[in-house]
N, CA, C and O atoms as a CHARMM CRD file, in Angstrom:
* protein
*
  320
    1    1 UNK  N      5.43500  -3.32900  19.00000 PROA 1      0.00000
    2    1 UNK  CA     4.33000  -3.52600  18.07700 PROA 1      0.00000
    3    1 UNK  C      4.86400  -3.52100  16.65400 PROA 1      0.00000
    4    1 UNK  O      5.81100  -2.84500  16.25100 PROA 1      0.00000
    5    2 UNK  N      4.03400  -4.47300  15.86500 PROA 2      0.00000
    6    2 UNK  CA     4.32300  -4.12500  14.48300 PROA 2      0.00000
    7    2 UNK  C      3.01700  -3.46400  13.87100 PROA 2      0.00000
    8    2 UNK  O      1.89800  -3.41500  14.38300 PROA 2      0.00000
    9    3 UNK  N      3.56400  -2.82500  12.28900 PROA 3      0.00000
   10    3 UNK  CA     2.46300  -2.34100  12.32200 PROA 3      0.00000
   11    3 UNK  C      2.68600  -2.48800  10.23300 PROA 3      0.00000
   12    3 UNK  O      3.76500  -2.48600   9.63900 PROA 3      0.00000
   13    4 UNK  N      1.50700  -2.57700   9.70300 PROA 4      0.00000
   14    4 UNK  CA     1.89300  -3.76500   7.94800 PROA 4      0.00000
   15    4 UNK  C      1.08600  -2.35400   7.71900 PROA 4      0.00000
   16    4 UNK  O      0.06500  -1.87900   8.21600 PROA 4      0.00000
   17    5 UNK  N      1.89000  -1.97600   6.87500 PROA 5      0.00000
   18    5 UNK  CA     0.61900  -0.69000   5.98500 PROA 5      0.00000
   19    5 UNK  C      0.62500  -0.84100   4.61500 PROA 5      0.00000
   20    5 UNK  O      1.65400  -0.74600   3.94600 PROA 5      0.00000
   21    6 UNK  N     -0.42000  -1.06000   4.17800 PROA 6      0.00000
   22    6 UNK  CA    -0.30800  -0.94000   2.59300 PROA 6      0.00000
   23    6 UNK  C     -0.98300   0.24200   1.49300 PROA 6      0.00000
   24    6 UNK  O     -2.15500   0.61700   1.47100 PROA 6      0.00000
   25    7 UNK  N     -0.02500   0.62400   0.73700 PROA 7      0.00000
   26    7 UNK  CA    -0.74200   1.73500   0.04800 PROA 7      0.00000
   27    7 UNK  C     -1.01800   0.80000  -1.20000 PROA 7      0.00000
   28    7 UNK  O     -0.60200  -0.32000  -1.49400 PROA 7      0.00000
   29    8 UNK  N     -1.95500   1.76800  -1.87700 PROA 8      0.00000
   30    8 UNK  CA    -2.52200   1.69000  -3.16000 PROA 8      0.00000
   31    8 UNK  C     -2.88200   2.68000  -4.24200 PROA 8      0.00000
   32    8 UNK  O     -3.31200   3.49200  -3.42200 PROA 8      0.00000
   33    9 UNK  N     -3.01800   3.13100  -5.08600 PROA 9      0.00000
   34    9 UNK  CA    -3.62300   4.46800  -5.98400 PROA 9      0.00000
   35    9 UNK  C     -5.18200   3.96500  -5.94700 PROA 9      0.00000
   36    9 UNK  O     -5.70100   2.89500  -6.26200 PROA 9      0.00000
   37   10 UNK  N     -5.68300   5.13400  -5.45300 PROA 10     0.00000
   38   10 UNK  CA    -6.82600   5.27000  -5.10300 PROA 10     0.00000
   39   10 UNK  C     -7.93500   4.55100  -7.32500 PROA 10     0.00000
   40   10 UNK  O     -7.40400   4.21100  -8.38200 PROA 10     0.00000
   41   11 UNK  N     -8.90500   4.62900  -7.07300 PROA 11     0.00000
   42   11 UNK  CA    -9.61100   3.80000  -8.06200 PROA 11     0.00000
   43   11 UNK  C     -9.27200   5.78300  -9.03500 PROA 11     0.00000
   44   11 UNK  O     -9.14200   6.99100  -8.83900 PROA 11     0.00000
   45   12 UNK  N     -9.29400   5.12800  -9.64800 PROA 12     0.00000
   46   12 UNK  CA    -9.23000   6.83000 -10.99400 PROA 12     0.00000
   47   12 UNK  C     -8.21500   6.55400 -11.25000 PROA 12     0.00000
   48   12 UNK  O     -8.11800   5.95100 -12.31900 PROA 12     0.00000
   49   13 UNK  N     -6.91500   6.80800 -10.47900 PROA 13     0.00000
   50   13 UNK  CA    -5.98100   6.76900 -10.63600 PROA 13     0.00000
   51   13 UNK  C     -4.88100   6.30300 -11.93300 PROA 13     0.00000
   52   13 UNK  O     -4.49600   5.16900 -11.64800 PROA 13     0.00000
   53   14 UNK  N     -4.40700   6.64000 -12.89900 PROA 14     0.00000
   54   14 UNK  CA    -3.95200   5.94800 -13.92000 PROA 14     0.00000
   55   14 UNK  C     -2.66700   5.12500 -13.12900 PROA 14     0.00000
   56   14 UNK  O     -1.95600   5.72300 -12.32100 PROA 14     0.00000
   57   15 UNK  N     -2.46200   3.68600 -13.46200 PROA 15     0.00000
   58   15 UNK  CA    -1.40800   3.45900 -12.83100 PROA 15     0.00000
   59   15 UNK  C     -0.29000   2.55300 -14.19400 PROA 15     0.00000
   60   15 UNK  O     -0.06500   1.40200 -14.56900 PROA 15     0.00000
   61   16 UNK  N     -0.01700   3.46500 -14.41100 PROA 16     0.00000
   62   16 UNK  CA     1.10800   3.38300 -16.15100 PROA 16     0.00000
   63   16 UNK  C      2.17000   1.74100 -15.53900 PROA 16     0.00000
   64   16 UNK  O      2.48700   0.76200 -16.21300 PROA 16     0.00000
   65   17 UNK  N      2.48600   2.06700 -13.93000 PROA 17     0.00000
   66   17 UNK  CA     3.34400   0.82500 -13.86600 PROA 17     0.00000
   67   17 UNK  C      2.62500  -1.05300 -14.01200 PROA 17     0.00000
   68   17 UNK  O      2.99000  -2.12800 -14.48800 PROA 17     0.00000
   69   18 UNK  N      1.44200  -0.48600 -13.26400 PROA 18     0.00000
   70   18 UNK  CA     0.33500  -1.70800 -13.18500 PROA 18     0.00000
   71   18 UNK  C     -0.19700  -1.85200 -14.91700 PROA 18     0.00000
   72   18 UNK  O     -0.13900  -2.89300 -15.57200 PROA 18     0.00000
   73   19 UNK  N     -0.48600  -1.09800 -15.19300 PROA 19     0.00000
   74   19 UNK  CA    -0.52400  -1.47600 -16.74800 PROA 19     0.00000
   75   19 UNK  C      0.92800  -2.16600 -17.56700 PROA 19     0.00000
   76   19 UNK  O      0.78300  -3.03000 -18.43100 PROA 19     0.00000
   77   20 UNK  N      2.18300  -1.69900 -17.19700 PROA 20     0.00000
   78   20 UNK  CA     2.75600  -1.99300 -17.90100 PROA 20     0.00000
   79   20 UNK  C      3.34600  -3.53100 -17.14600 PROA 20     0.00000
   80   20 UNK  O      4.08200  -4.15500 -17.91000 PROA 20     0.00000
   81   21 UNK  N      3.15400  -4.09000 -15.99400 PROA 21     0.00000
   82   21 UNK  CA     2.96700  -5.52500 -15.42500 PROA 21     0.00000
   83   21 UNK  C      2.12300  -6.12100 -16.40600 PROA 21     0.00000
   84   21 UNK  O      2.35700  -7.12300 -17.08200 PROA 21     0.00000
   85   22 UNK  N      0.60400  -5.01800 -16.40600 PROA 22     0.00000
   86   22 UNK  CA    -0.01100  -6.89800 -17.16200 PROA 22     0.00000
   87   22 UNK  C      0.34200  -7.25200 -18.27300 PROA 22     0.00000
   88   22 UNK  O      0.12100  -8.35500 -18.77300 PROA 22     0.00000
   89   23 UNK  N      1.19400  -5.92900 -18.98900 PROA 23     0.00000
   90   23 UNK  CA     1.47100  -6.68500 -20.23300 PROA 23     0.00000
   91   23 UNK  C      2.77200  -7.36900 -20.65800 PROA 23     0.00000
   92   23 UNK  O      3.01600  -7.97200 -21.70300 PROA 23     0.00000
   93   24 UNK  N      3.55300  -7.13000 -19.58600 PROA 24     0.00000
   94   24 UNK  CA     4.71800  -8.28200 -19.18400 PROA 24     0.00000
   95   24 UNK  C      4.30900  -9.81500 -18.77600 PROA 24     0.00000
   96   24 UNK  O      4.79600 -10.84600 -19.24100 PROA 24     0.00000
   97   25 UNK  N      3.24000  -9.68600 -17.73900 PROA 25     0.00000
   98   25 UNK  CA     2.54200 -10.71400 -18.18400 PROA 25     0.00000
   99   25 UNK  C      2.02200 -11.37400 -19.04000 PROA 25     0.00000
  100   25 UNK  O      2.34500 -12.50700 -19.39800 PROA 25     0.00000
  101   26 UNK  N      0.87300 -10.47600 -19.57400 PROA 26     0.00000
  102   26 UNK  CA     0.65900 -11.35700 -21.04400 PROA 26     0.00000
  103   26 UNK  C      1.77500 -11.90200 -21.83400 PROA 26     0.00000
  104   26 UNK  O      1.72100 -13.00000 -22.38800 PROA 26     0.00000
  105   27 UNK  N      2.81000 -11.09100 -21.87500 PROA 27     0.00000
  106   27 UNK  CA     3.77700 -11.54800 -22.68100 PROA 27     0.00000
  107   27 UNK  C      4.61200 -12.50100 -22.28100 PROA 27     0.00000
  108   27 UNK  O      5.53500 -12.82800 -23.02800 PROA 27     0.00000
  109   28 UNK  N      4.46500 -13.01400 -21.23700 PROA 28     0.00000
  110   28 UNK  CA     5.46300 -14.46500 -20.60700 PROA 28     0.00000
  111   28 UNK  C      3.79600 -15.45400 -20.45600 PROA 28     0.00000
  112   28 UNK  O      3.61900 -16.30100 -19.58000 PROA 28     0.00000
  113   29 UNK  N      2.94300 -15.15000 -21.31900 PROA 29     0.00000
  114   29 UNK  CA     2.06700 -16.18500 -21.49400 PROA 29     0.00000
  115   29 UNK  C      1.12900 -16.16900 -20.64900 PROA 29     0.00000
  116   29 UNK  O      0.09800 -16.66800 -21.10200 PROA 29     0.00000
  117   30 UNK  N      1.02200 -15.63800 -19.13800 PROA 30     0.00000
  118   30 UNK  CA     0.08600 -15.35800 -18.45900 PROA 30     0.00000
  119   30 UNK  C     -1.12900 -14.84200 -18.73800 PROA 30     0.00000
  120   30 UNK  O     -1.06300 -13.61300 -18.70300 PROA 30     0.00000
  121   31 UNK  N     -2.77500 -15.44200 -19.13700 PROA 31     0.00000
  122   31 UNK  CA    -3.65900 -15.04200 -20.05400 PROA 31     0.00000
  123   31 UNK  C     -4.69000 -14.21400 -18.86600 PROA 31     0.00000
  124   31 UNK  O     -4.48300 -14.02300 -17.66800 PROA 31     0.00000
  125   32 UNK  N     -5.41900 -13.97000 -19.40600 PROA 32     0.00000
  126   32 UNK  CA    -6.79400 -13.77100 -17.93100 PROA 32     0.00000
  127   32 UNK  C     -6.59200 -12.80100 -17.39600 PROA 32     0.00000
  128   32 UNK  O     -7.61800 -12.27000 -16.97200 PROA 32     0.00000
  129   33 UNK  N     -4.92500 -11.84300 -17.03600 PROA 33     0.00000
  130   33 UNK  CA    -5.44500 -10.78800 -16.13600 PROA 33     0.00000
  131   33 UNK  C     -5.61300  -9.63200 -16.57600 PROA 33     0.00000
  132   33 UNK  O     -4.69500  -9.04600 -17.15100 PROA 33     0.00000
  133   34 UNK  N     -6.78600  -9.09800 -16.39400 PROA 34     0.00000
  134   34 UNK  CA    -7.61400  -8.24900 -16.62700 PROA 34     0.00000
  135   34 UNK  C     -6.99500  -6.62100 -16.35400 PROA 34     0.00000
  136   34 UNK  O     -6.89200  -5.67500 -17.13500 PROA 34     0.00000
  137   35 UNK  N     -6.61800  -6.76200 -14.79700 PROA 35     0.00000
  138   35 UNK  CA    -6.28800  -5.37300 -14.59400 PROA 35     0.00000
  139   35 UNK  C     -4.80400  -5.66700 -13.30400 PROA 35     0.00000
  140   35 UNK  O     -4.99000  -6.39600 -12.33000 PROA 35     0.00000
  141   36 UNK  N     -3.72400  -5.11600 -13.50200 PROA 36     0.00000
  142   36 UNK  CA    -2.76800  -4.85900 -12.64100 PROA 36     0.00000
  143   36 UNK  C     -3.19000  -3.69200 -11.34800 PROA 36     0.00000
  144   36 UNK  O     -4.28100  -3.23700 -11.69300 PROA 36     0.00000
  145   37 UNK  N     -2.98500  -3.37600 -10.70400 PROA 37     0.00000
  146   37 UNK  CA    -2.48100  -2.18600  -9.62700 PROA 37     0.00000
  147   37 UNK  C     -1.74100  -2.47800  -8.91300 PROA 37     0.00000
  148   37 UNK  O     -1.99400  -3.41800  -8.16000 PROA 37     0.00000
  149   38 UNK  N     -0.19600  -1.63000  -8.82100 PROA 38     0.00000
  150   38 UNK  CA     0.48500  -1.98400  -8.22300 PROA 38     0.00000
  151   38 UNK  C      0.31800  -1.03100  -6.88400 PROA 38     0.00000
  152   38 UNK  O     -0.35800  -0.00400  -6.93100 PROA 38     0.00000
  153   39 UNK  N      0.90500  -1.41000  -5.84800 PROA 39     0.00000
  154   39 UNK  CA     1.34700  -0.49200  -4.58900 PROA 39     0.00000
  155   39 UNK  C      2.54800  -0.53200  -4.10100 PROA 39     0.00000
  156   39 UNK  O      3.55200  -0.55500  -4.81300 PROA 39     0.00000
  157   40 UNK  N      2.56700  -0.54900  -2.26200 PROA 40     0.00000
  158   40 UNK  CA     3.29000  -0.23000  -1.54900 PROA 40     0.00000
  159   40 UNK  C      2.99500  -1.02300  -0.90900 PROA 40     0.00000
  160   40 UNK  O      1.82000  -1.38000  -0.99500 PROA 40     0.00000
  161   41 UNK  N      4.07900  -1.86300   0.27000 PROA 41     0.00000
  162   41 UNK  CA     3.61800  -2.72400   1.29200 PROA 41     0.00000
  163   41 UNK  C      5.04800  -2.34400   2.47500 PROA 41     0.00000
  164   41 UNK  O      6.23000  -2.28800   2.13600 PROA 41     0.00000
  165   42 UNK  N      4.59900  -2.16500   3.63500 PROA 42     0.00000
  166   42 UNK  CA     5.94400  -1.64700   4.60600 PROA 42     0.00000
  167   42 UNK  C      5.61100  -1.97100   5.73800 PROA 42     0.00000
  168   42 UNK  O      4.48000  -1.88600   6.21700 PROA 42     0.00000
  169   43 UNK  N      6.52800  -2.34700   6.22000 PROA 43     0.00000
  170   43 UNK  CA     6.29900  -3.26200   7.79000 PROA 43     0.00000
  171   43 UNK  C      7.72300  -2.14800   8.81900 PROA 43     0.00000
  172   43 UNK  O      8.89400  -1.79600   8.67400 PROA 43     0.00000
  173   44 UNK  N      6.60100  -2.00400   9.80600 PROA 44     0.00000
  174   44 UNK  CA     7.11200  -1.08900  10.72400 PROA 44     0.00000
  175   44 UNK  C      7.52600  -1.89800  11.98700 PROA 44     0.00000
  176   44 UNK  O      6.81200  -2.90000  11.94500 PROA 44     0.00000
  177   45 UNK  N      8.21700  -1.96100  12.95000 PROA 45     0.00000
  178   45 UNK  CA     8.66000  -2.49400  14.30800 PROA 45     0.00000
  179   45 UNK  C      8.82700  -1.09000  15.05200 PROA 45     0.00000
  180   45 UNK  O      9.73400  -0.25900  15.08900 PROA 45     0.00000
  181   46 UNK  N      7.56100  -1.18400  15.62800 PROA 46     0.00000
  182   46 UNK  CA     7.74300   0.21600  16.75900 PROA 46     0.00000
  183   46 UNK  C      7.58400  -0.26300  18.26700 PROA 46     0.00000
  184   46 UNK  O      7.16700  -1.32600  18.73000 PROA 46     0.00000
  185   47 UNK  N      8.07300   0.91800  18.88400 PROA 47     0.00000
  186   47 UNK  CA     8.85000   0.42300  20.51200 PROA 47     0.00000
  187   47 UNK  C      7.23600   0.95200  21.36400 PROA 47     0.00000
  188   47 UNK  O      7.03900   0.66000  22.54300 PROA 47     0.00000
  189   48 UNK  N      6.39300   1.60500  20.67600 PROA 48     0.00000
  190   48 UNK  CA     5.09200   1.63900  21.16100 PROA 48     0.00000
  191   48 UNK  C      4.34200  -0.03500  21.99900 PROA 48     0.00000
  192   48 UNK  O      4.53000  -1.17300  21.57100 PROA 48     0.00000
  193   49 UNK  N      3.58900   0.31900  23.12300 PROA 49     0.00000
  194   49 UNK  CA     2.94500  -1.16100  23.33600 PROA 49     0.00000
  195   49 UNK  C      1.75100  -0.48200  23.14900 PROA 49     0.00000
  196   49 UNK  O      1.33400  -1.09900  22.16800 PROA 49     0.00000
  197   50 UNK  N      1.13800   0.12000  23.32500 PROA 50     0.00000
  198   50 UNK  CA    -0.01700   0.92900  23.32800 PROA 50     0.00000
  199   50 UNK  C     -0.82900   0.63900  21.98900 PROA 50     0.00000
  200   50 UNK  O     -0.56500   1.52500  21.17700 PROA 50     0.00000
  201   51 UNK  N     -1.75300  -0.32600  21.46300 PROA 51     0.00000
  202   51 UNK  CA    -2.02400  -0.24400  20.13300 PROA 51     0.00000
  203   51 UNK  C     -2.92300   0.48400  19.74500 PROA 51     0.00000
  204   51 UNK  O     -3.08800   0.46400  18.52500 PROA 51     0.00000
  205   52 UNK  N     -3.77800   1.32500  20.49400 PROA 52     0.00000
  206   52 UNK  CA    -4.36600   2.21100  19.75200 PROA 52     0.00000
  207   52 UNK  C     -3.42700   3.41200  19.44200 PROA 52     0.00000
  208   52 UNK  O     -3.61500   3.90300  18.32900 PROA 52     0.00000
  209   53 UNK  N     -2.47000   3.97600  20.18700 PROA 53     0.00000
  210   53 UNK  CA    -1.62200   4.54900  20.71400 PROA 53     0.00000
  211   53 UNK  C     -0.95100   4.60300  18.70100 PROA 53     0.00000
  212   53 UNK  O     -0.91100   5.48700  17.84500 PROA 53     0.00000
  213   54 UNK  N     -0.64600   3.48800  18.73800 PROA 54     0.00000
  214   54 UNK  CA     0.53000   2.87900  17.53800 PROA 54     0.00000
  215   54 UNK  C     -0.46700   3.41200  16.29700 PROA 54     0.00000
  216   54 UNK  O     -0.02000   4.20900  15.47200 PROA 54     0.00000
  217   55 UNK  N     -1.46500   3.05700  16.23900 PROA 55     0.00000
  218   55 UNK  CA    -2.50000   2.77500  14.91600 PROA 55     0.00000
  219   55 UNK  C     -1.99900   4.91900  14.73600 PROA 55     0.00000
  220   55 UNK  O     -1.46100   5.58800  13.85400 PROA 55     0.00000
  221   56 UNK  N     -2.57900   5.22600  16.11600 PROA 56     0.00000
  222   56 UNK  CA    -2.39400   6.83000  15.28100 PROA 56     0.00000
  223   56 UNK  C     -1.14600   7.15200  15.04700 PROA 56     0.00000
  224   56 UNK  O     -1.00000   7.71200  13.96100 PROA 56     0.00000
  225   57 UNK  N      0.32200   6.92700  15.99600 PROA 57     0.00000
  226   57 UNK  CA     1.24800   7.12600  15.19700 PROA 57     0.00000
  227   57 UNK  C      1.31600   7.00300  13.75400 PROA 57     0.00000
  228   57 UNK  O      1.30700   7.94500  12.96100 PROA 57     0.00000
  229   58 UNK  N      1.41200   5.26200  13.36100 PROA 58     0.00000
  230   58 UNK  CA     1.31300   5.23300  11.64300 PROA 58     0.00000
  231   58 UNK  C      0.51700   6.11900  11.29400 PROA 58     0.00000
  232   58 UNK  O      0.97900   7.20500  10.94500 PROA 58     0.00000
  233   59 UNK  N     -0.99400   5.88100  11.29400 PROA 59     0.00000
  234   59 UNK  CA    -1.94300   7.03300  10.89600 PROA 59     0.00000
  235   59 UNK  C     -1.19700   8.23900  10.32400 PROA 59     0.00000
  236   59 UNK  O     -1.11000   8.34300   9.10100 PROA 59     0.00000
  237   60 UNK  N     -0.50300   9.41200  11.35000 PROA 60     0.00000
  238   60 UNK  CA     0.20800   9.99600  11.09100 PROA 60     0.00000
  239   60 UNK  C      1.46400  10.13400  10.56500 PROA 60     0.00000
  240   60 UNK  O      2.02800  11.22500  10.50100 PROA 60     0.00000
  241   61 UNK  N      2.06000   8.85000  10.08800 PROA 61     0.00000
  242   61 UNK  CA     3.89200   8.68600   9.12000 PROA 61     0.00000
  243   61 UNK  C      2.49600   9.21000   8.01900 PROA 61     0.00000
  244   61 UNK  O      2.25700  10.36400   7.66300 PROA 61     0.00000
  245   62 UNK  N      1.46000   7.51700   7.53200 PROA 62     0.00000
  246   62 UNK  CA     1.26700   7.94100   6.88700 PROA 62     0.00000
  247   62 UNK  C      0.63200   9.24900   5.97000 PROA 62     0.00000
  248   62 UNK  O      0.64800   9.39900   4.74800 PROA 62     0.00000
  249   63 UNK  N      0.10500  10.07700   6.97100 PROA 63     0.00000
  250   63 UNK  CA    -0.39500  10.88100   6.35600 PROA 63     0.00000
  251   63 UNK  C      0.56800  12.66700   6.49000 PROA 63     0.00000
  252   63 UNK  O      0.20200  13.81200   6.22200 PROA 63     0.00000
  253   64 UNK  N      1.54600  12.23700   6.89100 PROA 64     0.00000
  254   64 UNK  CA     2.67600  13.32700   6.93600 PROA 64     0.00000
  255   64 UNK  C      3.60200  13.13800   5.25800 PROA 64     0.00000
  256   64 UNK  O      3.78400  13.94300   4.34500 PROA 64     0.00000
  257   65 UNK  N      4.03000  11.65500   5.44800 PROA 65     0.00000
  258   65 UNK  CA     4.92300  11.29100   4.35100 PROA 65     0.00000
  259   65 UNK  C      5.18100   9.95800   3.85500 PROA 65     0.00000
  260   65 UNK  O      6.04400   9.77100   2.99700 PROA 65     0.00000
  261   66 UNK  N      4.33300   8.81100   4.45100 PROA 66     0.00000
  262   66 UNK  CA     4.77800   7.39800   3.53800 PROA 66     0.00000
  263   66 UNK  C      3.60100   7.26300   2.19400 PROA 66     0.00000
  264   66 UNK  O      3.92900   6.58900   1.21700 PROA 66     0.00000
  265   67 UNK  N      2.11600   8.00400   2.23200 PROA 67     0.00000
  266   67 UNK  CA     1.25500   7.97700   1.60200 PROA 67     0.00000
  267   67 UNK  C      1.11300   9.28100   0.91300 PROA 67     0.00000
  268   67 UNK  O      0.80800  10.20200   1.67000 PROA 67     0.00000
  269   68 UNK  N      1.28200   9.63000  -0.52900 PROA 68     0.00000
  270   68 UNK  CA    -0.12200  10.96500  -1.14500 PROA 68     0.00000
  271   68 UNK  C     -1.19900  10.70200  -1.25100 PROA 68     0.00000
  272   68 UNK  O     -1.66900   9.83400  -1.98700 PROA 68     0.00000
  273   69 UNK  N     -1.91200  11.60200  -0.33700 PROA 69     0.00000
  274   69 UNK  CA    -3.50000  10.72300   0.48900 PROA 69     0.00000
  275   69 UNK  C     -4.06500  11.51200  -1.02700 PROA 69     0.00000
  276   69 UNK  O     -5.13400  10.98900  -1.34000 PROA 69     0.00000
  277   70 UNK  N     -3.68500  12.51700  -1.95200 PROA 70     0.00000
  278   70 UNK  CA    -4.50200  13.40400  -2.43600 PROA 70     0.00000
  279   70 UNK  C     -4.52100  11.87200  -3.89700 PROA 70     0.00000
  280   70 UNK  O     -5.42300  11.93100  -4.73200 PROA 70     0.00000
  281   71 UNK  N     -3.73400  10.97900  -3.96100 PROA 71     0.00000
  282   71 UNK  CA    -3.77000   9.89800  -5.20700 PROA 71     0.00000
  283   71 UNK  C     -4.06600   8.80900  -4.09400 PROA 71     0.00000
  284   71 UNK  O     -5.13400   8.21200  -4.23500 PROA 71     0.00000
  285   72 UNK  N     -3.39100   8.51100  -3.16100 PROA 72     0.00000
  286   72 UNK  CA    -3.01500   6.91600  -2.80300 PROA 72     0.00000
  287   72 UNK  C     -4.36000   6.78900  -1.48600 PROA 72     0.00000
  288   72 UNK  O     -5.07400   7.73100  -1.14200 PROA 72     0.00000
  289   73 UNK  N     -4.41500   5.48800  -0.97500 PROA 73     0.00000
  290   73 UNK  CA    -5.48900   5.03500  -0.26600 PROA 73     0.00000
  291   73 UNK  C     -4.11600   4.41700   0.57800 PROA 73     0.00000
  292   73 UNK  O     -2.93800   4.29500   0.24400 PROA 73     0.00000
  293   74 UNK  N     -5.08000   4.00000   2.19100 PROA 74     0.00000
  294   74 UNK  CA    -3.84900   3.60100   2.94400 PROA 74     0.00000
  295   74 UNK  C     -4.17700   2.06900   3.93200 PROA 74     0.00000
  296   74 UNK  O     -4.85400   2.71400   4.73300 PROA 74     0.00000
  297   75 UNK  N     -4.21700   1.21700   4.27000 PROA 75     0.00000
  298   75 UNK  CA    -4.68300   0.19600   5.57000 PROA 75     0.00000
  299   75 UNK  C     -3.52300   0.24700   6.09000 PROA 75     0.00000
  300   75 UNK  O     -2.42000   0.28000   5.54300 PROA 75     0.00000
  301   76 UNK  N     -3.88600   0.25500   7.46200 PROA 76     0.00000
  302   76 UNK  CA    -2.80400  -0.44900   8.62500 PROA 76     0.00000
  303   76 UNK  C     -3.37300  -1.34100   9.18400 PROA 76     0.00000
  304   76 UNK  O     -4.58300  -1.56900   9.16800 PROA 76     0.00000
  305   77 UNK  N     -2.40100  -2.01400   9.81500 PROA 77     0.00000
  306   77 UNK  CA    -2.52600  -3.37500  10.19600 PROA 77     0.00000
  307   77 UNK  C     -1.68800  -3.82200  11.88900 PROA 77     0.00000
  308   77 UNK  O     -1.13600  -4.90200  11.67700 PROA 77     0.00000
  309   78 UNK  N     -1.52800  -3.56200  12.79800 PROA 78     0.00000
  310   78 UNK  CA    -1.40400  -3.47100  13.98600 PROA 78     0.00000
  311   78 UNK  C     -1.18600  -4.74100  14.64100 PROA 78     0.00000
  312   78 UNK  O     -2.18700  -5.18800  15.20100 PROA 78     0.00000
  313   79 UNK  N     -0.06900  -5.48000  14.71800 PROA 79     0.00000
  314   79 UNK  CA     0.30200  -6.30300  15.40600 PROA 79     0.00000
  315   79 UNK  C      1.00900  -6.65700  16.31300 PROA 79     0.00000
  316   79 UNK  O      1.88900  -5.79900  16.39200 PROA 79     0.00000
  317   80 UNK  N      1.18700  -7.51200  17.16100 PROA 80     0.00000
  318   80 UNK  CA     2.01200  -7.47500  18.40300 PROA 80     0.00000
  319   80 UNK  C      3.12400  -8.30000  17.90000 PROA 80     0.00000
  320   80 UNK  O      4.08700  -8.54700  18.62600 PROA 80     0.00000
């Protein structure tokens, strides 16, 4: 199974790096964007076939150690 998880900083969140994108943007001329947030994107290959099985493994990376659930938000994504 594969399995695509993406983090994000939850909405409050100050995100100093996503701010400092849009204004690298603006500054190579890119007009219009309003707001940056950057994240996390990680693609797993697990020996699990079981996909509900899989969803709680990740579930649990992420909420042991690929995510800070107490800032960040999390999706998985579960594929064969």
């Amino acid at each position: 199974m594969k399995a695509r998880v993406h983090i994000t900083l939850k909405e409050g969140v100050l995100d100093p790096q996503g701010k400092a994108i849009r204004g690298a943007l603006s500054a190579l001329g890119f007009k219009g964007v309003n707001q940056v947030r950057q994240g996390k994107y990680l693609e797993l290959d697990l020996e699990e076939s079981d996909r509900a099985r899989a969803r709680e493994i990740v579930e649990a990376m992420c909420a042991k150690l690929l995510a800070n659930t107490v800032i960040e938000d999390y999706s998985i994504e579960i594929a064969e």
